[in-house]
C-alpha positions in Angstrom: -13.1 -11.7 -4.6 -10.3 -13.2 -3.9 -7.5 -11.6 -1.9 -4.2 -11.7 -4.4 -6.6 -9.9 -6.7 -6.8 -7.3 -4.6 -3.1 -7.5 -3.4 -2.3 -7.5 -6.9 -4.0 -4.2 -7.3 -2.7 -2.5 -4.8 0.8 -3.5 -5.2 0.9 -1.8 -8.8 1.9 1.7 -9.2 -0.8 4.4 -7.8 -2.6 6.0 -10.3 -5.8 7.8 -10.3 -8.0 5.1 -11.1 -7.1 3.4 -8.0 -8.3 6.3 -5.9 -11.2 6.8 -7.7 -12.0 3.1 -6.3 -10.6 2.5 -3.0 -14.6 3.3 -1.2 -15.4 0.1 -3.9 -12.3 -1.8 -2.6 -13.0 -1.2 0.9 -16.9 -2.9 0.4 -15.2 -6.0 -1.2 -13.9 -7.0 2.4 -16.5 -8.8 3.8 -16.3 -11.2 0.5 -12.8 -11.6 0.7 -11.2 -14.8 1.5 -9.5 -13.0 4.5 -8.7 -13.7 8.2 -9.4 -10.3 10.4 -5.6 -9.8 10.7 -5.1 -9.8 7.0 -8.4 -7.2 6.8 -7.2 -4.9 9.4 -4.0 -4.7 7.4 -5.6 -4.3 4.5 -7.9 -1.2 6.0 -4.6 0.0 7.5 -2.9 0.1 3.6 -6.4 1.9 2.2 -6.3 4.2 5.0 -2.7 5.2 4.5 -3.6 5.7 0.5 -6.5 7.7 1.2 -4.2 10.1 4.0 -1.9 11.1 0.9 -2.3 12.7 -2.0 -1.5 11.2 -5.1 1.8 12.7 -6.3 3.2 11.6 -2.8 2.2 8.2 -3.2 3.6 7.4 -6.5 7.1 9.3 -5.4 6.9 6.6 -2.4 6.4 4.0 -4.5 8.7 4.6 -7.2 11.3 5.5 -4.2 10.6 2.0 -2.3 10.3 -0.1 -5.4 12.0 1.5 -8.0 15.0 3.2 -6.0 16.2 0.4 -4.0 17.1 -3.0 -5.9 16.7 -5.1 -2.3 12.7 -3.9 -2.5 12.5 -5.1 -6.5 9.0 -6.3 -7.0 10.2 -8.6 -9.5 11.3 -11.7 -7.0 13.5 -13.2 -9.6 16.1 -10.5 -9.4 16.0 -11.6 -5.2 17.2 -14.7 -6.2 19.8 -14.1 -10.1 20.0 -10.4 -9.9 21.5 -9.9 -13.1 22.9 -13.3 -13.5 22.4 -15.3 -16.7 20.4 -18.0 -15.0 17.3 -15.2 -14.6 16.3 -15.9 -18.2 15.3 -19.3 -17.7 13.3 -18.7 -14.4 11.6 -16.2 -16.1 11.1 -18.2 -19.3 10.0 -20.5 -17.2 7.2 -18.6 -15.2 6.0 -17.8 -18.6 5.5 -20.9 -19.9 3.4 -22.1 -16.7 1.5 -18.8 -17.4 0.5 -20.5 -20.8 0.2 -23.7 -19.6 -3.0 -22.4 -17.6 -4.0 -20.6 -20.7 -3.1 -17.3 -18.7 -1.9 -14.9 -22.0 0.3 -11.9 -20.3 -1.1 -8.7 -21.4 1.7 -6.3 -20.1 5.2 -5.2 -20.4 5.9 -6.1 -17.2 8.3 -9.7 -16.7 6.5 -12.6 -15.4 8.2 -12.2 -12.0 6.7 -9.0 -11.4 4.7 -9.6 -7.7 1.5 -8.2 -8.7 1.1 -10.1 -12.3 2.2 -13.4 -10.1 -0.3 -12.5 -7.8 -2.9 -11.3 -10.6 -1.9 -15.7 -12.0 -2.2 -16.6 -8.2 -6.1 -15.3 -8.1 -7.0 -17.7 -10.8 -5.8 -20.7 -8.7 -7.5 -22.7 -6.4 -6.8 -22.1 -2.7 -4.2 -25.0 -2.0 -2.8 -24.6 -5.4 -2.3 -20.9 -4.8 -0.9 -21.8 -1.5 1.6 -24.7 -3.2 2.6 -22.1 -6.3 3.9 -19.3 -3.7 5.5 -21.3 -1.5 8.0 -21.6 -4.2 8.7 -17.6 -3.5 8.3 -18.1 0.1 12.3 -17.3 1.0 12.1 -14.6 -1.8 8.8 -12.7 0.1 9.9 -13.3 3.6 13.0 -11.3 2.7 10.9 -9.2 0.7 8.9 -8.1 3.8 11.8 -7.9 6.1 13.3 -5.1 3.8 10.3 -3.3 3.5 9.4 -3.8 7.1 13.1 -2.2 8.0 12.4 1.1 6.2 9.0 1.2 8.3 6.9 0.9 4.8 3.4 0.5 4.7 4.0 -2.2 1.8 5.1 -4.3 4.4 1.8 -5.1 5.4 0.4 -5.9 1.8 4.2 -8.5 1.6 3.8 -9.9 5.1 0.2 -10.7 4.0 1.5 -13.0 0.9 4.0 -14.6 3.0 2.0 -16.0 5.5 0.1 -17.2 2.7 2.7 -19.0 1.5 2.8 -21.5 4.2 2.4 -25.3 3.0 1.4 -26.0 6.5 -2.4 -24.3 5.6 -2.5 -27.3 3.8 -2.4 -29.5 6.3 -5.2 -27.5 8.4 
């Protein structure tokens, strides 16, 4: 599996389905195309989900994500806000959607983290890496923000970002 799936997953909105599967998510980590830094943040994140009970998790989430417009988990608004010149960007991200035959199944925009990361999955690994270097500013902000307010999102963002280094390429 590859590891923006899973990011993608658990950066959506908690719902019961994702409890009901975090023991399956947990035994997808030794297939993961991981380092043991990003797996022992990972573990960390399930941890934290499974400490909490559900109604608490989707008041955090809606609290961090929802709440506070510098925590947005659509990373065009980091970049327009409400400016006219979002509407291209996200036409945009659309049409490359399409252009990998990728059909958008959700009312979600197309900058929304976890559908970019859900495109991101389908991708090879240095095409991945090239196609979120793009958001790199956007995501190290992203994680600074989150990392601020002591969130455990943080981990999950800081993961991404380090992912989004064109320098892998060249290792």
């Amino acid at each position: 599996m590859k590891i923006y799936k899973l990011l993608s997953v658990l950066l959506e909105y908690p719902d019961q389905e994702l409890m009901d599967h975090l023991p399956e998510l947990r035994e997808l980590f030794p297939q993961l195309d991981a380092d043991n830094i990003e797996r022992d943040a990972l573990q960390s994140f399930i941890n934290h989900l499974q400490s909490m009970p559900l109604t608490e998790l989707q008041a955090d989430y809606v609290k961090t994500f929802d709440m506070v417009p510098e925590h947005s988990l659509h990373l065009t608004h980091h970049l327009f806000g409400d400016d006219k010149n979002r509407g291209p960007a996200l036409i945009d991200l659309g049409e490359l959607y399409k252009d990998y035959g990728i059909e958008v199944v959700t009312n979600e925009l197309p900058d929304y983290l976890p559908l970019i990361l859900e495109f991101t999955a389908q991708l090879d690994d240095s095409e991945a890496t090239v196609f979120l270097a793009d958001a790199k500013k956007v995501l190290g902000v992203l994680t600074e923000n989150l990392t601020k307010v002591e969130s455990p999102y943080a981990a999950l963002l800081s993961i991404i970002e380090n992912r989004a280094t064109l320098s892998k390429l060249a290792a």
